[in-house]
C-alpha positions as a Markdown table, in Angstrom:
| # | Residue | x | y | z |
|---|---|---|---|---|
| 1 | Unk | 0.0 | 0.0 | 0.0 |
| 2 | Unk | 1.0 | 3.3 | -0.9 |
| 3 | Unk | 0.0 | 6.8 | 0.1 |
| 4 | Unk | 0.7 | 9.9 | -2.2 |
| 5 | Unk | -0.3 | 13.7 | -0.9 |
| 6 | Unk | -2.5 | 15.9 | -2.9 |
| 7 | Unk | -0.8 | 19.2 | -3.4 |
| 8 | Unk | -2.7 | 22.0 | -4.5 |
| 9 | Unk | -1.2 | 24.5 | -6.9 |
| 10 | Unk | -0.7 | 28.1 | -7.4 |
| 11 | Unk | -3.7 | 28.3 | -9.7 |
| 12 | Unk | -5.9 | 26.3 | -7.6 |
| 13 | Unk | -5.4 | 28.3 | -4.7 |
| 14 | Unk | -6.2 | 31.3 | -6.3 |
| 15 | Unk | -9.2 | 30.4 | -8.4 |
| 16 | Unk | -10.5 | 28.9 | -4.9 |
| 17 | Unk | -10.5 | 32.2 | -3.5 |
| 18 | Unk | -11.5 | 34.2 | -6.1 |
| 19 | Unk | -15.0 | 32.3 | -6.2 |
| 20 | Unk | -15.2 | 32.5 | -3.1 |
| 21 | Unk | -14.3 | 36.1 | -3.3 |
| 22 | Unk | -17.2 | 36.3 | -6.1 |
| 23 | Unk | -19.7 | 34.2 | -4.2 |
| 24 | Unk | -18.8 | 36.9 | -1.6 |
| 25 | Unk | -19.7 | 39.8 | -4.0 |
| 26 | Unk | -22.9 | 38.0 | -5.0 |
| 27 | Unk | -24.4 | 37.8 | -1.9 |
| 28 | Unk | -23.5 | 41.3 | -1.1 |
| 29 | Unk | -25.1 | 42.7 | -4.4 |
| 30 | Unk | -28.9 | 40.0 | -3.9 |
| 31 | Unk | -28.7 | 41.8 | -0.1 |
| 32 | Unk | -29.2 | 44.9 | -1.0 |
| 33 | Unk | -31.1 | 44.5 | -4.6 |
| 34 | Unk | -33.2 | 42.2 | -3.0 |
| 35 | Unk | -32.6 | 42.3 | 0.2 |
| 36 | Unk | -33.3 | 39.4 | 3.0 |
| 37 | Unk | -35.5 | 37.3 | 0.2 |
| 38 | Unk | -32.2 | 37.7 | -2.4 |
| 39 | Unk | -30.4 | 36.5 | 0.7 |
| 40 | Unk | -32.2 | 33.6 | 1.7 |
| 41 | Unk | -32.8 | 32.4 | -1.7 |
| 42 | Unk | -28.8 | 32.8 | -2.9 |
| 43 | Unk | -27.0 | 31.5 | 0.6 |
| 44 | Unk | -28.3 | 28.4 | 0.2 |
| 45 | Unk | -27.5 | 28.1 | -3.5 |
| 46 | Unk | -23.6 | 29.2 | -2.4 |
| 47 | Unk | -23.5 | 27.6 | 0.9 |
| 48 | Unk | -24.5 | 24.5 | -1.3 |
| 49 | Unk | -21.6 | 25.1 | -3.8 |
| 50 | Unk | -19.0 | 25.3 | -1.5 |
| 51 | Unk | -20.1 | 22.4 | 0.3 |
| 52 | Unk | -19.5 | 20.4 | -2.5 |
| 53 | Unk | -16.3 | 21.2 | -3.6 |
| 54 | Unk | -15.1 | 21.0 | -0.4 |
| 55 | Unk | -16.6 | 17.2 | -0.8 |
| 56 | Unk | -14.8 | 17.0 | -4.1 |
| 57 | Unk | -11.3 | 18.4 | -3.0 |
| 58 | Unk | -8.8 | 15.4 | -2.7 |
| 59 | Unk | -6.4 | 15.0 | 0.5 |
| 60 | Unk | -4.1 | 12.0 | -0.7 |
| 61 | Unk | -4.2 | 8.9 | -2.7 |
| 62 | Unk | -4.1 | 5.2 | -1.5 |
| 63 | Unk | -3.2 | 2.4 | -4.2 |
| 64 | Unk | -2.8 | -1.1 | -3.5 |
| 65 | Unk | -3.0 | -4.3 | -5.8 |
| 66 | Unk | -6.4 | -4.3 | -5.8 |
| 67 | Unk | -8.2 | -1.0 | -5.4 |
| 68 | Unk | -7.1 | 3.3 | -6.4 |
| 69 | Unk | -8.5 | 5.1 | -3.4 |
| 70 | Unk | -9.1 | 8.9 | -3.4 |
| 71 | Unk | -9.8 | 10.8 | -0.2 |
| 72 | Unk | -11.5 | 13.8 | -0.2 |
| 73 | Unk | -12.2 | 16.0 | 2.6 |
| 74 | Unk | -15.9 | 14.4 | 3.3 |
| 75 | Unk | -15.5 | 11.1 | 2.1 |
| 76 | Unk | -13.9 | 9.0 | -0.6 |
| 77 | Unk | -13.9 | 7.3 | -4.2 |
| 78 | Unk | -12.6 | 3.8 | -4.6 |
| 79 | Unk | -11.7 | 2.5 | -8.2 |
């Protein structure tokens, strides 16, 4: 068995934070078009999206003779 660490690159790190960044700006500008509805119908929507990519975002890798395992941080995919 053999584990391998995910490392994240330059470009990953900054397109992570500038959607989140955006998703910032976003809620900001529904708040006060909208106000509390724009709000409550967009933070879900976001809180959503970032939820998932956090559930797709790998940690390491695990391969053995019989299964490729990939951990993410809420879970994990075995091939």
């Amino acid at each position: 068995m053999e584990t391998f660490n995910v490392k994240w690159s330059k470009t990953i790190y900054s397109s992570t934070i500038l959607v989140i960044l955006l998703f910032i700006v976003i809620t900001i500008f529904q708040f006060n078009t909208l106000g509390l509805w724009g709000l409550l119908i967009i933070g879900p929507i976001i809180l959503f999206v970032l939820i998932y990519a956090a559930y797709l975002s790998p940690i390491y890798l695990v391969v053995t003779d019989d299964i490729i395992m990939l951990k993410t941080l809420i879970g994990r995919k075995v091939f």
